[in-house]
N, C-alpha and C positions, 0 to 999 in steps of 0.2 A: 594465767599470766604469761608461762612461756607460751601460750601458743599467739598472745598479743605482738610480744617480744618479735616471733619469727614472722610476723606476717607484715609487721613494721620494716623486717630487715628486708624483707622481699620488695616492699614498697618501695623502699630506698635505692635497692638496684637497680630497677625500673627506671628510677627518676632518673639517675647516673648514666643508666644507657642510653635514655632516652636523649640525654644533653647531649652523650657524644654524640648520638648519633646525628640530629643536630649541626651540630657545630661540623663532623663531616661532611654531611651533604650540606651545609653553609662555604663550608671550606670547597670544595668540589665546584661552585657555583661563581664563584670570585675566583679561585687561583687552579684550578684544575685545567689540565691541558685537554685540547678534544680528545684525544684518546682514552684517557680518565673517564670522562662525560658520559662518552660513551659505553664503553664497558660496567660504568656505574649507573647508567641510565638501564641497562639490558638488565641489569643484578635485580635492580628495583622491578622494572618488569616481571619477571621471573616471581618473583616474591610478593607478586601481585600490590604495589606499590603503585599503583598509577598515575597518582598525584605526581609526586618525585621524578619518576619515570618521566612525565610527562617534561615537568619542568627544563629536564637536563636536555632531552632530546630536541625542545624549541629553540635551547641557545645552541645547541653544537650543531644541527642539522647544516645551518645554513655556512659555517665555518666549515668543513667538510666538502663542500660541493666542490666534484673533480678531484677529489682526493681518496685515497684508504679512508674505508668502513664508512661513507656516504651513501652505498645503494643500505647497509644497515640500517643505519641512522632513519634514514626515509621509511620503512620500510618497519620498522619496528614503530616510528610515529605513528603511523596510519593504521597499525594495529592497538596502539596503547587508547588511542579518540574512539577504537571500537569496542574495546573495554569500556572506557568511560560512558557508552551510551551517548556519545555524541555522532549520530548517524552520518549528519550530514557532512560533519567536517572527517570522516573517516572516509565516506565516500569521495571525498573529493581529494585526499592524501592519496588513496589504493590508486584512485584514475594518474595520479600525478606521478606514482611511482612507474608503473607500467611503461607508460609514454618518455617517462625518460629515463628506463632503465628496461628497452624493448628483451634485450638478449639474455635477461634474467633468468636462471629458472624457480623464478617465484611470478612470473607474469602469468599462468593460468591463475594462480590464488588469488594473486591482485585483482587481477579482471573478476574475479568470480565474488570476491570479498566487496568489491564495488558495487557489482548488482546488488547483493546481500545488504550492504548497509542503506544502497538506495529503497531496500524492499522494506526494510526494518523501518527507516523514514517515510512510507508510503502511511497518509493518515488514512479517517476512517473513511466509509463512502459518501458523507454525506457534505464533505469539506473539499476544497481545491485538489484537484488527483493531478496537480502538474508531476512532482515528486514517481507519481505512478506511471504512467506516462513514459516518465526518464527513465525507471526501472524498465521497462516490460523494452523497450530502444537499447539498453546496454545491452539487456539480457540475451536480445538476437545477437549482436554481434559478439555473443562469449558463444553461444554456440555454436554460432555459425564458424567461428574459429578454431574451436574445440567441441565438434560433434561426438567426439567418443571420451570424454571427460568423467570426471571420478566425480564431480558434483553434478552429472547430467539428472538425478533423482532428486535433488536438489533444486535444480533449476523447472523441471516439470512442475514443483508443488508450487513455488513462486507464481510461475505464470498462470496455474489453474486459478489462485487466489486472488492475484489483482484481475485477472480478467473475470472473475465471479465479484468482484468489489464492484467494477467497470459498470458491469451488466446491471445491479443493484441499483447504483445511481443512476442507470438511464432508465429504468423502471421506475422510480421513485419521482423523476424528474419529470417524465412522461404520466404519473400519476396524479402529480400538483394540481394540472388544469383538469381534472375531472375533479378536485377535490376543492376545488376554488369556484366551480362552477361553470366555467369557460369548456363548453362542453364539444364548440365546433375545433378550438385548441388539442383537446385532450383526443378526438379522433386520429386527428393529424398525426400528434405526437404516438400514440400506442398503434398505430398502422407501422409506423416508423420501424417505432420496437418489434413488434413482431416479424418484421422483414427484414430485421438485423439481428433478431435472437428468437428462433421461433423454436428452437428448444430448448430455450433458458427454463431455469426454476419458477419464476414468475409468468410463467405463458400463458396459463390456463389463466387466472386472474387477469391478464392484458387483454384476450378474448373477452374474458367477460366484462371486464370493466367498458373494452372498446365497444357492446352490443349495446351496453344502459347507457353511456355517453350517445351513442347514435339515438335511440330513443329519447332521452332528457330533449335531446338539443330539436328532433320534430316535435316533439311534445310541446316546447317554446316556444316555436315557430307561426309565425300568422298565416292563417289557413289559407290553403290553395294550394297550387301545385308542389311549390317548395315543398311544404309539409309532409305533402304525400308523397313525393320520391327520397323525403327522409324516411320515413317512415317504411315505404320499401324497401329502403338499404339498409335498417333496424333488421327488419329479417332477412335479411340475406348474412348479415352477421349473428343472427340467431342460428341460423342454419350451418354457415360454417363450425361457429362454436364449441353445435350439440355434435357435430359429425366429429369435429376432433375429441370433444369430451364426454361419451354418452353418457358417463357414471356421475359428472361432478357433482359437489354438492352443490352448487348453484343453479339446480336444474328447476327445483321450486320457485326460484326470486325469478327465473329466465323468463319461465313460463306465466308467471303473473305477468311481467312486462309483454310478452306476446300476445296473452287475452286482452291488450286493453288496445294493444298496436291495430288487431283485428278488430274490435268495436269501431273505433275509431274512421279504421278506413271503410267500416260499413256505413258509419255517420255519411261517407263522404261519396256512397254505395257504389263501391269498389269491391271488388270481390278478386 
């Protein structure tokens, strides 16, 4: 029973503080002066409060402007929406702080923290990479600004990451029309790839993909000449292929498609 007793009393305090606390940051919200706002907007911050935080900092920020503790105000906002996990509106606070607040010495963070939340908002590959895009565009010009920078390891892993996201989607995207059937498409498209990444991750499978789309699409084809200069350009991508890849494991599937590329052109007694 005392230990009911004490645990009740503890509850009560809780409630107690909780009101004032409360009815402060109510009172703070209605009759506090920006200077209030703000140094009680910073306190919540700090105490990891970001709700609150946030609150105080969207009313005073704009009261503030051209005044004491506005490059704050700004600056602490665009930090508190990156707390929150709201990327996009932090990235667009960091940009906003910088630009009008060039002679800071918080303008390398801000630029850096803007790439950062643009990179944190970059989705997966397989969705709209505008976001991405806008990242890997800031991300030059934080360099290019600040080449000898304390986030320079930082900005390396970013860029390796969206541009390995980049590379993903146009493989994937370039994979579509051989996976659809559109085999004169799918040539197009993975010649493409390869000539824009031809030591990406996905290489060896573009090769090969691009060898059996060249064959599918003569193999379709109505006989005569068409055919058989597809069919010649079948191995002539069989050959590049195997030259880049002696060992792959697709050398089995390659080579079935080759035995039958040569039947064929014998059908047509070509040698």
């Amino acid at each position: 029973m005392p230990n009911m007793r004490l645990l009740k009393y503890f509850i009560c305090l809780l409630i107690v503080f909780g009101l004032f606390s409360c009815s402060d940051f109510n009172r703070l919200q209605k009759t506090g002066t920006p200077a209030e706002k703000l140094s009680s907007a910073i306190k919540y911050y700090n105490d990891e409060d970001y709700y609150k935080a946030g609150v105080l900092l969207e009313d005073v920020s704009p009261l503030l402007k051209g005044q004491d503790g506005a490059e704050d105000a700004a600056y602490y906002l665009a930090n508190n929406y990156y707390k929150q996990k709201q990327y996009m509106m932090s990235a667009f606070y960091f940009k906003d702080f910088y630009l009008t607040y060039p002679r800071s010495t918080r303008v390398e963070e801000s630029m850096y923290m803007h790439v950062y939340s643009l990179y944190m908002s970059s989705p997966e590959y397989n969705l709209d990479q505008t976001s991405t895009y806008e990242c890997l565009k800031a991300l030059s010009n934080f360099v290019t600004r600040y080449p000898r920078s304390i986030y320079m390891d930082q900005c390396n892993e970013i860029a390796s990451v969206l541009n390995a996201k980049l590379i993903h989607k146009a493989f994937e995207h370039s994979m579509m029309y051989h996976k659809v059937g559109n085999y004169k498409s799918a040539v197009v498209a993975l010649n493409n790839f390869i000539k824009d990444y031809p030591n990406a991750e996905y290489a060896e499978k573009a090769y090969f993909t691009l060898y059996t789309s060249q064959y599918h699409l003569a193999k379709k084809s109505i006989h005569g000449t068409i055919q058989r200069d597809r069919y010649f350009q079948a191995l002539r991508y069989y050959e590049d292929f195997l030259n880049k890849y002696p060992n792959t494991t697709h050398k089995k599937m390659a080579n079935v498609y080759y035995d039958d590329i040569v039947k064929e052109l014998g059908k047509m007694n070509i040698k």
